[in-house]
Backbone as a printed PyTorch tensor [residue, N CA C, xyz], in Angstrom:
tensor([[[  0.9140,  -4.2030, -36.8290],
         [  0.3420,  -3.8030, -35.5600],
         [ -0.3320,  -5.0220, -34.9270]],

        [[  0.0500,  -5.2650, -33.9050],
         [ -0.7760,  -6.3430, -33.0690],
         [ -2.0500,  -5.7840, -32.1600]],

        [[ -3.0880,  -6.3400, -32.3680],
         [ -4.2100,  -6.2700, -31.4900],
         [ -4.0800,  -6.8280, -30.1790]],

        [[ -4.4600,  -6.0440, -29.6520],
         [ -4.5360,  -6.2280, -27.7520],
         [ -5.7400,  -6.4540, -27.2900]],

        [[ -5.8150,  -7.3590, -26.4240],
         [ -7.4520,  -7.5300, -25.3820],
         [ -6.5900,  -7.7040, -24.0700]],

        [[ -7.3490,  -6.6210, -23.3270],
         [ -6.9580,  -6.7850, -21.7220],
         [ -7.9240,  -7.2830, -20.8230]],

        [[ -7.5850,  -8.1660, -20.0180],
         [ -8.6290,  -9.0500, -19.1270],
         [ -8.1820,  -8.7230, -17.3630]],

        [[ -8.5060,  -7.6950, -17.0990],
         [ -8.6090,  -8.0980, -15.5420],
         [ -9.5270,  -7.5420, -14.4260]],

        [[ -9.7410,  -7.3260, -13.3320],
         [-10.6880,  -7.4200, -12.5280],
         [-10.6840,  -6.0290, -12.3710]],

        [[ -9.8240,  -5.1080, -12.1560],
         [ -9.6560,  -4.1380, -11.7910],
         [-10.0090,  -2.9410, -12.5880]],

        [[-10.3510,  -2.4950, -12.5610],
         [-10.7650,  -1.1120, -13.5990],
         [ -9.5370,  -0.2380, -13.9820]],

        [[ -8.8950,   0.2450, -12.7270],
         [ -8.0310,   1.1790, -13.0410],
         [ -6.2900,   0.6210, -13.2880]],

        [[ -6.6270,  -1.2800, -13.1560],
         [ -5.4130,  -1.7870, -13.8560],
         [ -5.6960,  -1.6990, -15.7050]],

        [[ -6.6700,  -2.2490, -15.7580],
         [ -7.5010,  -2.1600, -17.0170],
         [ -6.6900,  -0.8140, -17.3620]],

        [[ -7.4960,   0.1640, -17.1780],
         [ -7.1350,   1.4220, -17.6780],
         [ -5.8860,   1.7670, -17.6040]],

        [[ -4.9630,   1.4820, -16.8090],
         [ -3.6560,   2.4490, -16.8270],
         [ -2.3630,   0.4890, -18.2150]],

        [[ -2.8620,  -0.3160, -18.0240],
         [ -2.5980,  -1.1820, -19.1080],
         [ -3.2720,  -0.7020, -20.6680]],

        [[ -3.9510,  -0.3000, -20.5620],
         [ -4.8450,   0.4630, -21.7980],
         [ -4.4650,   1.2550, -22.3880]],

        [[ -3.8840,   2.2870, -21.1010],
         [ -3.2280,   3.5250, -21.7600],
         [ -2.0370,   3.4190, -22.1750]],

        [[ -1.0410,   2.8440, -21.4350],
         [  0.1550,   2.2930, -21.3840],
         [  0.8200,   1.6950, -22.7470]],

        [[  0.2300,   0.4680, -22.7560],
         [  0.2150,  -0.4440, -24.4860],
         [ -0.1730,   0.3120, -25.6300]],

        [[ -1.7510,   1.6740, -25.6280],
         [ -1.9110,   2.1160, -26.4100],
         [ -1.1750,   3.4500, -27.3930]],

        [[ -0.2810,   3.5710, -25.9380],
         [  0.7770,   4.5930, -26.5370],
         [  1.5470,   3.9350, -27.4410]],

        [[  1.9250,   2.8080, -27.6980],
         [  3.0540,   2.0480, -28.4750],
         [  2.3760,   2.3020, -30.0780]],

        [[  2.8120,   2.4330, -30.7020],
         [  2.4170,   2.7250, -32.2220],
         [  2.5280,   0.8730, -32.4710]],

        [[  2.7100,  -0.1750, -31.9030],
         [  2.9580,  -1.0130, -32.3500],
         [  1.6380,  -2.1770, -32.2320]],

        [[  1.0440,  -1.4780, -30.8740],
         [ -0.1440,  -2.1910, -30.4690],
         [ -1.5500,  -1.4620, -30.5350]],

        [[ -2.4500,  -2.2860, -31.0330],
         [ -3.3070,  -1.6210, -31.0850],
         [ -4.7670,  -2.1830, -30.4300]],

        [[ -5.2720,  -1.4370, -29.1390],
         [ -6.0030,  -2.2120, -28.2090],
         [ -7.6350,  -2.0090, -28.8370]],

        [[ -8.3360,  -3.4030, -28.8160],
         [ -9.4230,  -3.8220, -29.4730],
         [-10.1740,  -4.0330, -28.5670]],

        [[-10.0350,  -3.8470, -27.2230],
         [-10.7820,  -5.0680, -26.2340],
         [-10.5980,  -4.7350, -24.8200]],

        [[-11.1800,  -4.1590, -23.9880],
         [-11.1530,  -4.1940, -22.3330],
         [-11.8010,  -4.7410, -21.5980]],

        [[-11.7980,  -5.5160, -20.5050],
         [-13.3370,  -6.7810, -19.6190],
         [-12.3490,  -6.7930, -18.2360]],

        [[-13.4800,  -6.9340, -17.8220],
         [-13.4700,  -7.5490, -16.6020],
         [-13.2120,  -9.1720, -16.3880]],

        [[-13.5500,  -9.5740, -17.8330],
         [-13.2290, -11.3110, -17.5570],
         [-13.1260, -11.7400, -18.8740]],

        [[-12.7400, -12.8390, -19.3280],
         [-11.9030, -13.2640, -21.0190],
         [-13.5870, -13.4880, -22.0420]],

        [[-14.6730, -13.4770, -21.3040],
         [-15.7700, -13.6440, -21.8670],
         [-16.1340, -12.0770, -22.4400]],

        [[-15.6030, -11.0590, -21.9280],
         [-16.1230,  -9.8470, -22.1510],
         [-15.3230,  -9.0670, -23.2800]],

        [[-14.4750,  -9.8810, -23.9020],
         [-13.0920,  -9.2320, -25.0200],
         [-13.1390, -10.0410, -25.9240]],

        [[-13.3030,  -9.1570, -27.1330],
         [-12.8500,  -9.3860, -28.1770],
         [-12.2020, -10.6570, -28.9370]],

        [[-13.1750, -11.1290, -29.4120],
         [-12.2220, -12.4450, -30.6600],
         [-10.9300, -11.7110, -31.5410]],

        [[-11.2550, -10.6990, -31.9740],
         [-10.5680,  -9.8880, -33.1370],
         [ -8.9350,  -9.4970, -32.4120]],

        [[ -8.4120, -10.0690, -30.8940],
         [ -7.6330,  -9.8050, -30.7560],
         [ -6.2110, -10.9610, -31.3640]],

        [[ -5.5060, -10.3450, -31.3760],
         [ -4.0570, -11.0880, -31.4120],
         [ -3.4900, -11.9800, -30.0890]],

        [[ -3.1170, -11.3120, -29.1210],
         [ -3.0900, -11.0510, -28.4860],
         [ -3.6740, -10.4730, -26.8420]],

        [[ -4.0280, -11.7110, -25.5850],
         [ -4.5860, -11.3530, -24.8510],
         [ -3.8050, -11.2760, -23.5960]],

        [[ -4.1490, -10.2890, -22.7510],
         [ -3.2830, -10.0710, -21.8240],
         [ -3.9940, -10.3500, -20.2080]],

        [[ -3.8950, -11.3490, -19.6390],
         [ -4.5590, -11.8120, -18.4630],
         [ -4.2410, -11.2470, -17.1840]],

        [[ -4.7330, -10.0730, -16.6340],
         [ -3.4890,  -9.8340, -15.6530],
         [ -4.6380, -10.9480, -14.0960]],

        [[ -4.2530, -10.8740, -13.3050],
         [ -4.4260, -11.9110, -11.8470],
         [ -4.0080, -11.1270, -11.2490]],

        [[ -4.0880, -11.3540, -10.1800],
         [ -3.7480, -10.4840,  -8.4680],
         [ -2.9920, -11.5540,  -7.9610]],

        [[ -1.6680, -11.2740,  -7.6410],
         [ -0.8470, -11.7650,  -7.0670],
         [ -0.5440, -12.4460,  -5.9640]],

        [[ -1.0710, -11.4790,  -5.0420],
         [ -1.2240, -11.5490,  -3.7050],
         [ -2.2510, -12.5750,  -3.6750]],

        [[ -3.4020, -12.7380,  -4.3300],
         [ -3.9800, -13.8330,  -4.1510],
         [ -3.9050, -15.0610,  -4.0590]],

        [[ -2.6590, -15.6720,  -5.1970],
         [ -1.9970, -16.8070,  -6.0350],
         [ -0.6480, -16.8970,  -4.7260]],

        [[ -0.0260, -15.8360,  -4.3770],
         [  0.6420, -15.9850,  -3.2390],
         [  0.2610, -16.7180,  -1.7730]],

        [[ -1.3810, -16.1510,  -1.5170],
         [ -1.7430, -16.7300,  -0.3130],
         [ -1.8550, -18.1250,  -0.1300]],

        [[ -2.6270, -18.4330,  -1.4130],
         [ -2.9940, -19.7530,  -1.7980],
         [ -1.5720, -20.9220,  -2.2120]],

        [[ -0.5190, -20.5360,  -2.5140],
         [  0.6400, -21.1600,  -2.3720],
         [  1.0250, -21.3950,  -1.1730]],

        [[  0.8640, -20.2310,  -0.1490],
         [  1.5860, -20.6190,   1.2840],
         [  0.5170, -21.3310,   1.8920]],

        [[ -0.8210, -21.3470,   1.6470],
         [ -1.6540, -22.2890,   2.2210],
         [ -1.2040, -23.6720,   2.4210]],

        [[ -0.7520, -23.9680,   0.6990],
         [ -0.8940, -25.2020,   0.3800],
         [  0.3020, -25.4820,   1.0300]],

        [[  1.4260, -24.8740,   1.2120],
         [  2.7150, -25.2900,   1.6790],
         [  2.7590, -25.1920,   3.0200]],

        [[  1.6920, -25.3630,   3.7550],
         [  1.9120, -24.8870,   5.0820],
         [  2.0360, -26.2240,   5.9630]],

        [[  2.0750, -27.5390,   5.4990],
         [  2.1340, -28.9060,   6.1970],
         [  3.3890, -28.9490,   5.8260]],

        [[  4.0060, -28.8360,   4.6910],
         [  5.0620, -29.4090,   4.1460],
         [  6.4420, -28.8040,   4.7480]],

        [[  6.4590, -27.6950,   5.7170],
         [  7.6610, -27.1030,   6.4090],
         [  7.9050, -27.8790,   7.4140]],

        [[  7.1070, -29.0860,   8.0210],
         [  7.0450, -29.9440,   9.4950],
         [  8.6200, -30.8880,   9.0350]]])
């Protein structure tokens, strides 16, 4: 069985990743936070989720000279 720590901002990503992984007989979740300081050493396994849309904006920012 692998130990799980889930890290992300969201509560109800948290939770529906929680529930999700914990159904697997294979994983077994040790650890939920809001940030990688708030989970578990005892994990195997950590799962980082990010907001997308965020990492998206900030790409087209940066690319926004480079279309000239």
């Amino acid at each position: 069985m692998t130990r799980i720590a889930i890290v992300a901002e969201s509560e109800e990503i948290r939770a529906a990743l929680a529930s999700a992984l914990g159904a697997s007989a294979a994983f077994e979740i040790v650890s939920v936070g809001a940030s990688a300081a708030e989970v578990s050493s005892a994990a195997d396994v950590i799962v980082n989720v990010r907001d997308a849309t965020t990492s998206i904006r900030a790409k087209r920012g940066a690319n926004a000279g480079a279309e000239s």
